[in-house]
FIDO-710306 format. One line per 4 residues: number of its first residue (from 0); their letters; for each residue x, y negated, z of N, C-alpha, C. Coordinates in pm, whole numbers, padded with zeros to 5 digits. Atoms other than C-alpha are relative to their C-alpha. Example, Ala and Ser with C-alpha at 12.3 -4.5 7.8 and 13.67 -1.06 7.14 Angstrom:
2
0 = as = 00089 00119 00000 01230 00450 00780 00090 -00120 00000  -00082 00119 -00006 01367 00106 00714 -00077 -00109 00073
This chain:
264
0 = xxxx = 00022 00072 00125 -01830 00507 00160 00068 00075 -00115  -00052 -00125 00114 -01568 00668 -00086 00106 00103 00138  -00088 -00150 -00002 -01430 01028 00034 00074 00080 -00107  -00082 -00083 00083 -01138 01159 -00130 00051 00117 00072
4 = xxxx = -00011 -00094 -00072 -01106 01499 -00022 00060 00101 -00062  -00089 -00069 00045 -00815 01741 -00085 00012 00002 -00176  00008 -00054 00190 -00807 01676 -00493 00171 00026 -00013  -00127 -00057 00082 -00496 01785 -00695 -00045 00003 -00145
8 = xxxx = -00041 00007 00110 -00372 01735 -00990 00115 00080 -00072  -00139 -00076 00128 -00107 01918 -01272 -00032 -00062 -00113  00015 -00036 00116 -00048 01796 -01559 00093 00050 -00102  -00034 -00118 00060 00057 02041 -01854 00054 00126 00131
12 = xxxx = -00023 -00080 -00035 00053 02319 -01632 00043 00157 -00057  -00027 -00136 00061 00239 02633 -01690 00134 00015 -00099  -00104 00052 00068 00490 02426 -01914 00084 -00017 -00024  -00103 00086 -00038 00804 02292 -01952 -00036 -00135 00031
16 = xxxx = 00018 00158 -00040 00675 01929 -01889 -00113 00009 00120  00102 -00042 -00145 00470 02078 -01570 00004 -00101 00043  -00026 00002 -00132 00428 01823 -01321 -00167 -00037 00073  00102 00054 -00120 00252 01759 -01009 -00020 -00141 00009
20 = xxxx = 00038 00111 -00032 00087 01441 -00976 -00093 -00026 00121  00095 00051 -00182 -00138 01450 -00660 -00014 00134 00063  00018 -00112 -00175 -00149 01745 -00375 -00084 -00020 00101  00113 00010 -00080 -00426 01797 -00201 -00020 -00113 00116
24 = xxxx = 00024 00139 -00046 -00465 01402 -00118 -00176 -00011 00092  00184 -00021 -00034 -00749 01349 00109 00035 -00176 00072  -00048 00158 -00010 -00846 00953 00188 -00167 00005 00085  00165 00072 -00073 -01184 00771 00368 00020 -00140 -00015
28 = xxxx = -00033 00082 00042 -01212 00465 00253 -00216 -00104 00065  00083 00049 -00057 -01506 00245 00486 -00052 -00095 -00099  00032 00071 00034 -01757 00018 00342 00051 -00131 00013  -00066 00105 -00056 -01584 -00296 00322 00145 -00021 00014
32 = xxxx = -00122 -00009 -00039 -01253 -00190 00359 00080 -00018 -00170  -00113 -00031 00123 -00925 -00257 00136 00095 00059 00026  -00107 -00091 -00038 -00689 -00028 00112 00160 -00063 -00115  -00084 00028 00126 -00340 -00124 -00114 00064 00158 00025
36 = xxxx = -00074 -00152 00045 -00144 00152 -00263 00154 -00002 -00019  -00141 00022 00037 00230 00146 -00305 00117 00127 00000  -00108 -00124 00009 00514 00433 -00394 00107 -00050 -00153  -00080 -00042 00151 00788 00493 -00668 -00032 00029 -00128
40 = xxxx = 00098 -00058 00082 00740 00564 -00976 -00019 00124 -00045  -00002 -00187 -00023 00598 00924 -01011 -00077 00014 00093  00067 -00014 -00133 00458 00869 -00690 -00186 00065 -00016  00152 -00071 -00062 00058 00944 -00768 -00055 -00063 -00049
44 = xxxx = 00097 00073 00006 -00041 00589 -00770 -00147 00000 -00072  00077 -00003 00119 -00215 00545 -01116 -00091 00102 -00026  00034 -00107 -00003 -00298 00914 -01124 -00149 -00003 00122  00086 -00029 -00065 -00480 00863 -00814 -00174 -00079 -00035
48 = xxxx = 00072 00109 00040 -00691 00548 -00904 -00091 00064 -00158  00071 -00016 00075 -00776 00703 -01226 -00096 00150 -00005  00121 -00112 -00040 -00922 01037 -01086 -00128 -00049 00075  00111 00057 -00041 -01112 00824 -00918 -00120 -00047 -00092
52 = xxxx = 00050 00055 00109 -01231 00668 -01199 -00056 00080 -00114  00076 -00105 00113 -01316 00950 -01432 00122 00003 -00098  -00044 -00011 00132 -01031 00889 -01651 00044 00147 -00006  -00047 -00122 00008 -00848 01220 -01539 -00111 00104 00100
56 = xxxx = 00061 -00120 -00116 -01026 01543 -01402 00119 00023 00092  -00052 -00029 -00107 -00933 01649 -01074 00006 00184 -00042  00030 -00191 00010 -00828 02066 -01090 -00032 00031 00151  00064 -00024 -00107 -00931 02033 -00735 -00032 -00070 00128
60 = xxxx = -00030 00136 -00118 -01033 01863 -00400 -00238 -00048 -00128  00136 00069 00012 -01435 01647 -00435 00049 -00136 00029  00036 00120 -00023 -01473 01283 -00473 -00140 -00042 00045  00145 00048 -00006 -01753 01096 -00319 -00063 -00100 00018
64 = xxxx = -00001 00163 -00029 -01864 00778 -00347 -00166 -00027 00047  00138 00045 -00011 -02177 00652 -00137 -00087 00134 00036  00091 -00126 -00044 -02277 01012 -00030 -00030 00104 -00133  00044 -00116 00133 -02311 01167 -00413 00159 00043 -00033
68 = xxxx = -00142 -00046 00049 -02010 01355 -00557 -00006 -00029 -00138  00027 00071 00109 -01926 01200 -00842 00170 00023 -00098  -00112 -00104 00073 -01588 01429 -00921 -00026 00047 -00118  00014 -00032 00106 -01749 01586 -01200 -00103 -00083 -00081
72 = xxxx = 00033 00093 00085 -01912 01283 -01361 00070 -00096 -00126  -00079 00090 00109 -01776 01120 -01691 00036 -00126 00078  -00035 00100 -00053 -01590 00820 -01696 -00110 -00116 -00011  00044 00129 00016 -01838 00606 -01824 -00172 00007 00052
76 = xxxx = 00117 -00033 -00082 -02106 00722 -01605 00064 -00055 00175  -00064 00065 -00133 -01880 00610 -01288 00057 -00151 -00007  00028 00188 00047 -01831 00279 -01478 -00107 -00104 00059  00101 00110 -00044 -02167 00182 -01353 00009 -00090 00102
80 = xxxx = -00022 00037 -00139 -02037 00167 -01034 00092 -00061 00087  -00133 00051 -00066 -01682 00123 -00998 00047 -00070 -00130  00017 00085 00025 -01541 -00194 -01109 00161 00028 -00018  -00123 00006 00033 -01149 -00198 -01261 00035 -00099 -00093
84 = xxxx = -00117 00039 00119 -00872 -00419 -01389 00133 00076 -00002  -00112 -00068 -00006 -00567 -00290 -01520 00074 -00096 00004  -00112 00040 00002 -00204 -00391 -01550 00004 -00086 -00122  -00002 00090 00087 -00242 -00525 -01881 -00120 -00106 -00083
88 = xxxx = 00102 00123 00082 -00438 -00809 -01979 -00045 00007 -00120  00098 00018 00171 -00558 -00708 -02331 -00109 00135 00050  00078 -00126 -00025 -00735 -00405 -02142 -00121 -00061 00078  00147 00035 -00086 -01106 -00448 -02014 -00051 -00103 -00089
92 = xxxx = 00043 00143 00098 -01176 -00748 -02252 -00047 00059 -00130  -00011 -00037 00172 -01324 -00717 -02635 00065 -00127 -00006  -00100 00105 00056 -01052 -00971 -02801 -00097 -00106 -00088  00098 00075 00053 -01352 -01030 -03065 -00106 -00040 00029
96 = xxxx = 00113 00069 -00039 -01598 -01159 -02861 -00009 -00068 00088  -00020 00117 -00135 -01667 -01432 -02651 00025 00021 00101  -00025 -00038 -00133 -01630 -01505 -02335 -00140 00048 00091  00098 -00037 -00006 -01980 -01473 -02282 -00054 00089 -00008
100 = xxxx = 00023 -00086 00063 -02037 -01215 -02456 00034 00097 00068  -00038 -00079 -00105 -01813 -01017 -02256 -00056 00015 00139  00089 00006 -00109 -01968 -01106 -01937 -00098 00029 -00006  00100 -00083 00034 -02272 -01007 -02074 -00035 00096 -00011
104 = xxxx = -00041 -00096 -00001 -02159 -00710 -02127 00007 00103 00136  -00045 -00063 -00118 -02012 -00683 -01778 -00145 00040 00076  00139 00066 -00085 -02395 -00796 -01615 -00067 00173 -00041  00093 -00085 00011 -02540 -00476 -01808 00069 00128 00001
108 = xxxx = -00078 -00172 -00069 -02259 -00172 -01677 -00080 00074 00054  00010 -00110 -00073 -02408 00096 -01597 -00228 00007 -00024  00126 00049 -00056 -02786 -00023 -01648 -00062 00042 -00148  00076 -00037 00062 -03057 00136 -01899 00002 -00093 -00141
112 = xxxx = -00015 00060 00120 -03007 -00009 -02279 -00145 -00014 -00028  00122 00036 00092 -03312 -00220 -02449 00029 -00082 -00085  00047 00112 00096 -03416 -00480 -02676 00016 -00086 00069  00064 00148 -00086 -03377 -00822 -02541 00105 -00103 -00074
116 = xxxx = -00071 00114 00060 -03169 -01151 -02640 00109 00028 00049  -00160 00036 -00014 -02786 -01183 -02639 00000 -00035 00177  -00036 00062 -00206 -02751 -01410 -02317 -00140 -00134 00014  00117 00100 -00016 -03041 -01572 -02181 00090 -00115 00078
120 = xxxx = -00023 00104 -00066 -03054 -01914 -02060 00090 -00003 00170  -00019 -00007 -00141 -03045 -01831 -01690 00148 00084 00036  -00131 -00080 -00014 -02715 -01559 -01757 00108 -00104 -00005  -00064 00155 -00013 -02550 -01894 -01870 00055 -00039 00081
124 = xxxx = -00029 00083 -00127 -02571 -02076 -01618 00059 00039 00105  -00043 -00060 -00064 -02453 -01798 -01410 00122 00037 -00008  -00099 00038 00005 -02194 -01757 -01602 00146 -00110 00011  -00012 00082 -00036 -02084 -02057 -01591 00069 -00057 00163
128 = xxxx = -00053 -00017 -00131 -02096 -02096 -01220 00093 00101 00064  -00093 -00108 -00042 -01901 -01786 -01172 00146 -00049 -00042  -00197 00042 00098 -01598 -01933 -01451 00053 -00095 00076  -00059 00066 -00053 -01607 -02208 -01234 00135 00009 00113
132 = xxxx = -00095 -00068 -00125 -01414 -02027 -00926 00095 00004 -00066  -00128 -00031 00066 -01135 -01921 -01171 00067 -00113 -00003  -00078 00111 00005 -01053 -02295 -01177 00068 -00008 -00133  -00054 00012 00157 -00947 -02245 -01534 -00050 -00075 -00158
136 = xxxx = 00050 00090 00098 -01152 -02466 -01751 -00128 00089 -00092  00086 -00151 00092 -01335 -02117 -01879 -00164 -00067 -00037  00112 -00013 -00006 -01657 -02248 -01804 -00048 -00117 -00079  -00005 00042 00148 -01657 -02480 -02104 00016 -00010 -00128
140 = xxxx = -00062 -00056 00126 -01525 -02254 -02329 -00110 00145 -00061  00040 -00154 00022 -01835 -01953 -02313 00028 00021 -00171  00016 -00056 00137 -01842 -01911 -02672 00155 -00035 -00114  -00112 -00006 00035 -01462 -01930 -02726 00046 00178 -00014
144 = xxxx = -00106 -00158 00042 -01280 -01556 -02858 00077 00016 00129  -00150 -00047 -00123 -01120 -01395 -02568 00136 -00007 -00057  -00124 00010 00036 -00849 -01315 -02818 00081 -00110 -00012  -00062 00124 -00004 -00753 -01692 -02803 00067 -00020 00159
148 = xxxx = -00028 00029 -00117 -00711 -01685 -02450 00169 00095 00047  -00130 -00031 -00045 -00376 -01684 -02248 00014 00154 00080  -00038 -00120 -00045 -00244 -01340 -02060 -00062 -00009 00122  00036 00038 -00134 -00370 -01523 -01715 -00110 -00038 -00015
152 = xxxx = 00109 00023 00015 -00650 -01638 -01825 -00102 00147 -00050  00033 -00114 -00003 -00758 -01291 -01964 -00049 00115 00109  -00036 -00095 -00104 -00685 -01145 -01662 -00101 -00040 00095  00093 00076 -00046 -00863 -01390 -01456 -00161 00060 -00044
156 = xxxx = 00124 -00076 00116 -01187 -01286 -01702 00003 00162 00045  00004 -00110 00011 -01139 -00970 -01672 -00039 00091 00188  -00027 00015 -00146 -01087 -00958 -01269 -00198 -00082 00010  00133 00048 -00030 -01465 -01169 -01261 -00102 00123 -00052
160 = xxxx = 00104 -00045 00115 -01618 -00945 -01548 -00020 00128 00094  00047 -00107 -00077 -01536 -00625 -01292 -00050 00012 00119  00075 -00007 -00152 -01694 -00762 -01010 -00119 -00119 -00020  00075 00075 00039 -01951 -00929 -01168 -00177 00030 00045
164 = xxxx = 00064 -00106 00011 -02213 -00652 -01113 -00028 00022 00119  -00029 -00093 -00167 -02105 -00580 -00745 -00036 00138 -00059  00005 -00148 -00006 -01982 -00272 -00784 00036 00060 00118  -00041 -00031 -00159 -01965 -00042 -00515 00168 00054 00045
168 = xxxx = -00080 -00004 -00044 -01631 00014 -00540 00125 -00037 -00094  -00072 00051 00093 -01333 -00196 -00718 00137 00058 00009  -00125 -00068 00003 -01009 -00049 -00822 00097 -00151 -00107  -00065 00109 00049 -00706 -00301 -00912 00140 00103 -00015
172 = xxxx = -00145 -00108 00040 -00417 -00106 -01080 00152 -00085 -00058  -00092 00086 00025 -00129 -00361 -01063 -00012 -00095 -00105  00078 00102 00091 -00314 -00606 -01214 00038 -00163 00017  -00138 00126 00006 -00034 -00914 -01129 00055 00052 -00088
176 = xxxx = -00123 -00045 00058 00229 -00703 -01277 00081 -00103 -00160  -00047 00061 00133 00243 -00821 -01616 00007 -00132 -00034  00012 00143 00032 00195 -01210 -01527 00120 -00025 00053  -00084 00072 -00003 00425 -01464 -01473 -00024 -00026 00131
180 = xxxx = 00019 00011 -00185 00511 -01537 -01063 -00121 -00085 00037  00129 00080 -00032 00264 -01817 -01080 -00141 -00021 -00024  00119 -00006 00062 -00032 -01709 -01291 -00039 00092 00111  00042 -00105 -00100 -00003 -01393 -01053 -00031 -00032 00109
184 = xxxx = 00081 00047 -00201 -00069 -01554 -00698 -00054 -00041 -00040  00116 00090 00047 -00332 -01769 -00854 -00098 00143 -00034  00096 -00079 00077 -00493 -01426 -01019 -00038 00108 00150  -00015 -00038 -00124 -00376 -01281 -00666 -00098 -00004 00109
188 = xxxx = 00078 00125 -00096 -00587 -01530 -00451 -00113 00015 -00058  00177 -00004 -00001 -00908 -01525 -00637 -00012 00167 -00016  00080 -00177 -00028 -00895 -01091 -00627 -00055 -00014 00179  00028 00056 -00130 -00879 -01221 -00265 -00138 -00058 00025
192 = xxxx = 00149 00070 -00003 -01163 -01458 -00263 -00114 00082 -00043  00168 -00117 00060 -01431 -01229 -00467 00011 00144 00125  00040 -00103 -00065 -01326 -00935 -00262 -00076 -00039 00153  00027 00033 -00183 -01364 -01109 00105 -00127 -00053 -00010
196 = xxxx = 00125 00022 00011 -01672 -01265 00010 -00103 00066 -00054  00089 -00081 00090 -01831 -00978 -00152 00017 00114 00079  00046 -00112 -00094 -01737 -00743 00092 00019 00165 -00050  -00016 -00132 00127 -01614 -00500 -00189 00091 00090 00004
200 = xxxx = -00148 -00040 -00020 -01436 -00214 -00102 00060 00040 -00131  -00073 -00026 00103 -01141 -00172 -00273 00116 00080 00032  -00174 -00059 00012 -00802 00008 -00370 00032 -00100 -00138  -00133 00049 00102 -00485 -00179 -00526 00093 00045 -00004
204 = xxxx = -00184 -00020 00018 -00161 -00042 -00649 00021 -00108 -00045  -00061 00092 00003 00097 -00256 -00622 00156 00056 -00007  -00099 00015 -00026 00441 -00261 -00639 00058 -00056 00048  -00072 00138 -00125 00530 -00561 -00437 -00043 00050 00136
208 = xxxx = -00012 -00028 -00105 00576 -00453 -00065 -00068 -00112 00055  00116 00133 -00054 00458 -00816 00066 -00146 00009 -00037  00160 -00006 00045 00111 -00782 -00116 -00042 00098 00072  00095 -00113 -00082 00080 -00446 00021 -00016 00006 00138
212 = xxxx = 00040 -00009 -00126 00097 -00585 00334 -00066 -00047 00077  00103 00164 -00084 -00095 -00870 00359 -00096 00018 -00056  00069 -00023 00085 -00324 -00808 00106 -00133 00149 00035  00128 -00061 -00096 -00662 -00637 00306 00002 00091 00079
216 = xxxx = -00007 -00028 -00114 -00654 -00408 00601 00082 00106 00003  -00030 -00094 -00030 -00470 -00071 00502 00072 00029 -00113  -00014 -00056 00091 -00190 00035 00333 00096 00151 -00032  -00087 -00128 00012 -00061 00336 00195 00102 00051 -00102
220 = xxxx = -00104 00006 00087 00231 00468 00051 00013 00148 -00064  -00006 -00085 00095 00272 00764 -00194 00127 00072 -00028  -00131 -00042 00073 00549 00968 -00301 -00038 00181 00007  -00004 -00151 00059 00546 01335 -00487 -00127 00008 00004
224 = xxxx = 00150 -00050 00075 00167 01314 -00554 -00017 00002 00169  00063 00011 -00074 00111 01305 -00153 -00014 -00118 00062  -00025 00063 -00091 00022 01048 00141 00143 -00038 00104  -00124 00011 -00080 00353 00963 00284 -00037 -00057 00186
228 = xxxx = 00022 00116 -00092 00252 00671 00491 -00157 -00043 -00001  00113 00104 -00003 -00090 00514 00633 -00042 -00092 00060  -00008 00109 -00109 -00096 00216 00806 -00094 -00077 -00006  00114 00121 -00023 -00355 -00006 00934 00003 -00060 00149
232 = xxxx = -00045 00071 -00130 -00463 -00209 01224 00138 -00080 00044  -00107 00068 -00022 -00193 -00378 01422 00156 00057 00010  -00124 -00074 00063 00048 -00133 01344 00078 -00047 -00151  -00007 00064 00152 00055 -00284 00983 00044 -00146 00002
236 = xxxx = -00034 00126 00005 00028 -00607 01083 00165 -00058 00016  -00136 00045 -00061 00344 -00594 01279 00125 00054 -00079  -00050 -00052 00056 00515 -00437 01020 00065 -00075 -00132  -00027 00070 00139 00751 -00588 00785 00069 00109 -00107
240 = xxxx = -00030 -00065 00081 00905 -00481 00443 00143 00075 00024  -00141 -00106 -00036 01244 -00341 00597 -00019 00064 00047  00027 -00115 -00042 01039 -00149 00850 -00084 00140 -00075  00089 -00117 00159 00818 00014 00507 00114 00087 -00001
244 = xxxx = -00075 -00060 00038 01146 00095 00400 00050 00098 00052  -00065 -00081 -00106 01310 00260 00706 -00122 00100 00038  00167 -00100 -00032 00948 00459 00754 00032 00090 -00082  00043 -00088 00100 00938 00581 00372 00125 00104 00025
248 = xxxx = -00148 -00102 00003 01361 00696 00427 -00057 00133 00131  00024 -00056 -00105 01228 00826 00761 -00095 00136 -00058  00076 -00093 00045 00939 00998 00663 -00019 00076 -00114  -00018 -00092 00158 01071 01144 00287 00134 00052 00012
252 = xxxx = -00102 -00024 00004 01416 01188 00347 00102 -00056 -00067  -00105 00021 00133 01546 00991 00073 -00047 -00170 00025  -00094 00164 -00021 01644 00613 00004 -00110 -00019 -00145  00076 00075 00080 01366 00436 -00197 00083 -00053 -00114
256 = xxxx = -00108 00041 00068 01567 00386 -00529 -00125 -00059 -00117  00105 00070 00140 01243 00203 -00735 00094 -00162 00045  -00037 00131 -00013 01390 -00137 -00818 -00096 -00137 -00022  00111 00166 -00045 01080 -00331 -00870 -00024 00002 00086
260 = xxxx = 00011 00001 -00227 01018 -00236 -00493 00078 -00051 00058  -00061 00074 -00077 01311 -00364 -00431 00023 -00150 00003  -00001 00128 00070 01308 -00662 -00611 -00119 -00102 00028  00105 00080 -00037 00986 -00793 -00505 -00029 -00058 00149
């Protein structure tokens, strides 16, 4: 489904502010499958997620999603397909336009521009039924300003709007982080619900060790731009966050000193 195959990254090469951000990373990532992401910071994560994504070129290594290589495709040509929220809730949303509007938006990613009406009747209603899941009242509000809306509620929106489409492949780039403990398991739980019922593979960075462990079938851990760690199956399962720890010391040499890792 997606093949990540030896890419690398530098950025400012040659520099004083040289660095390495990914080393010939290579991944397989099954139809269906979730993978979470987790390291330090420096580690890759972001870097990796967004080569995926088109934001950064790769200086080497092929991406491939679905059998086409899609490494040297713009970003907003791999938009059609792959489906992202970020970390901060004012990102992915227009502020000045509805909620509707936005979703409307989301419905026509990637898909041939014409003439036709705003939001038909039948998008409505669809919308609608979709806001319902969020449990947030949304779906009485379509023609309310996103920019009115709360940080969790945004997020929420934003989390529907990129998997609205079924895309073939969703990327979640610590997209709790910036909520509050309780907006975040609530925003947590329905990435949960859309993905398991949609069948959507995905990658999440995370920083919380518990999420990355419970949170869909495989996860991996990062540090200096490579694969440290990859765990799945019942190797994972049986695996708690002191044995992550004693793995990453094991397998890097060094003493995990990120404190939102530790803290979470």
């Amino acid at each position: 489904m997606l093949v990540v195959e030896s890419i690398s990254k530098t950025f400012n090469p040659g520099g004083v502010n040289e660095r390495i951000a990914l080393q010939e990373i290579s991944l397989h990532l099954k139809p269906g499958e979730v993978v979470t992401i987790i390291g330090g910071n420096g580690a890759g994560k972001s870097t990796l997620l967004n080569a995926v994504a088109g934001v950064v070129p790769v200086d080497r290594g092929r991406i491939i999603l679905d059998g086409q290589e899609i490494h040297c495709q713009r970003e907003h040509i791999r938009a059609g397909c792959i489906g992202r929220v970020f970390q901060d809730p004012m990102m992915g949303t227009a502020a000045s336009m509805t909620i509707e509007e936005n979703l409307s938006l989301a419905m026509r990613r990637g898909k041939p521009k014409k003439l036709r009406r705003g939001v038909t009747r039948k998008e409505r209603q669809h919308f609608k039924d979709r806001l319902e899941l969020l449990d947030l009242g949304l779906e009485d509000r379509l023609t309310t300003k996103v920019g009115l809306l709360s940080g969790g509620q945004r997020q929420a929106l934003t989390l529907l709007m990129a998997t609205i489409a079924m895309p073939r492949l969703l990327l979640l780039d610590e997209h709790t982080a910036a909520l509050d403990p309780k907006t975040a398991e609530k925003v947590l739980q329905l990435s949960r619900t859309i993905v398991e019922e949609n069948k959507l593979t995905t990658m999440m960075v995370t920083h919380n060790m518990e999420q990355a462990l419970s949170f869909g079938d495989r996860t991996l851990m990062l540090h200096d731009g490579k694969i440290l760690l990859d765990l799945g199956g019942s190797r994972r399962k049986k695996t708690t966050v002191s044995d992550l720890l004693a793995m990453f010391e094991k397998a890097s040499g060094k003493v995990l000193g990120n404190d939102r890792m530790l803290l979470n």
